[in-house]
C-alpha positions, 0 to 999 in steps of 0.5 A: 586259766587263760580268762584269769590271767587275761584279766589279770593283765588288764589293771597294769594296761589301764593304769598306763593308758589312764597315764598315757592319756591323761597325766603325759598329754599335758606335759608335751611341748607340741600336739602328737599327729598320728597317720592312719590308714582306710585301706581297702583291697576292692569290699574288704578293709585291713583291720588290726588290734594292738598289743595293749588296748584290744579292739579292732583300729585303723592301722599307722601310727607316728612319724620319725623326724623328718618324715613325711605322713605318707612316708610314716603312714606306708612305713607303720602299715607296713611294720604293723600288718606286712601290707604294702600300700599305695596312698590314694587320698587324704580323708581327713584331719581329726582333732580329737581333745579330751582324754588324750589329746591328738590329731589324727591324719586319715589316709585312703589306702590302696592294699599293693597284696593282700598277704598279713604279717601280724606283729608284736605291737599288733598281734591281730590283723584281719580283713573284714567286709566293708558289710560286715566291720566287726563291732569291736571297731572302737567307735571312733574309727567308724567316722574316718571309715565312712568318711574314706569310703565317701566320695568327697573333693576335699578332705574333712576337719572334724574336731572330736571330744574323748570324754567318759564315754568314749572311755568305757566304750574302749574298756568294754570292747577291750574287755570283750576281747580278751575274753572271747575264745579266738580274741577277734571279740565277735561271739 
């Protein structure tokens, strides 16, 4: 019963994120900027999987007006696992086009205590051993890892294209987890 309404949940998700990221981008004035953060607590990496798309993500999110990144990136890290941060250094800048077009402003992240809040926007949110990164991760996060965990003077701009690939590799991760036992997508 719990498999069934979990799919019963997934064609109104979809339909939004298909809207979301195909329809509306074309109807803002100015490019959306979000902030996200690599933060680490020695070999592990804080994780957490949103409330519709499932799969696991860097956490962070929009800043308010008059924010600064930094200041939106500890804000929604915090709202989103209950970790406080120390901002180490900017990894870099991730013009990403295509479906739903953004730049993502990527953050190397220090964890200040290593207690997680989950929250209703994020209702998952884990650990994981930079060995052993779940393969759930949707995969346009596994750049911007590597790239915080390089050691790198200057931070990166890469420009990204989100086609039909990226598309179905983000429904078959969401779809294994919201079908696996314990919803972490790891079988």
């Amino acid at each position: 019963m719990n498999t069934l309404r979990q799919l019963l949940r997934m064609p109104p998700v979809y339909a939004k994120l298909a809207w979301w990221g195909l329809v509306l981008p074309r109807r803002e004035h100015r490019p959306q900027v979000v902030h996200q953060g690599v933060v680490l607590d020695e070999d592990r990496v804080l994780l957490s999987v949103r409330s519709d798309l499932r799969g696991w993500e860097l956490p962070g999110g929009n800043p308010n007006s008059g924010e600064t990144g930094e200041e939106a990136l500890r804000r929604e890290i915090l709202e989103e696992t209950g970790v406080e941060i120390e901002v180490e250094r900017r990894v870099g800048r991730y013009i990403r086009s295509g479906f739903r077009p953004h730049t993502a402003e990527i953050w190397r992240c220090r964890a200040l205590g290593t207690a997680t809040r989950p929250s209703r926007e994020t209702p998952l949110v884990r650990w994981f051993s930079l060995d052993v990164v779940p393969g759930t991760l949707f995969p346009w996060y596994r750049g911007p890892l590597a790239d915080a965990l390089a050691d790198r003077p200057k931070p990166v701009e890469r420009h990204e294209r989100w086609g039909v690939r990226e598309i179905l590799q983000g429904f078959w991760i969401d779809l294994r987890m919201r079908l696996t036992a314990d919803r972490s997508g790891e079988v």
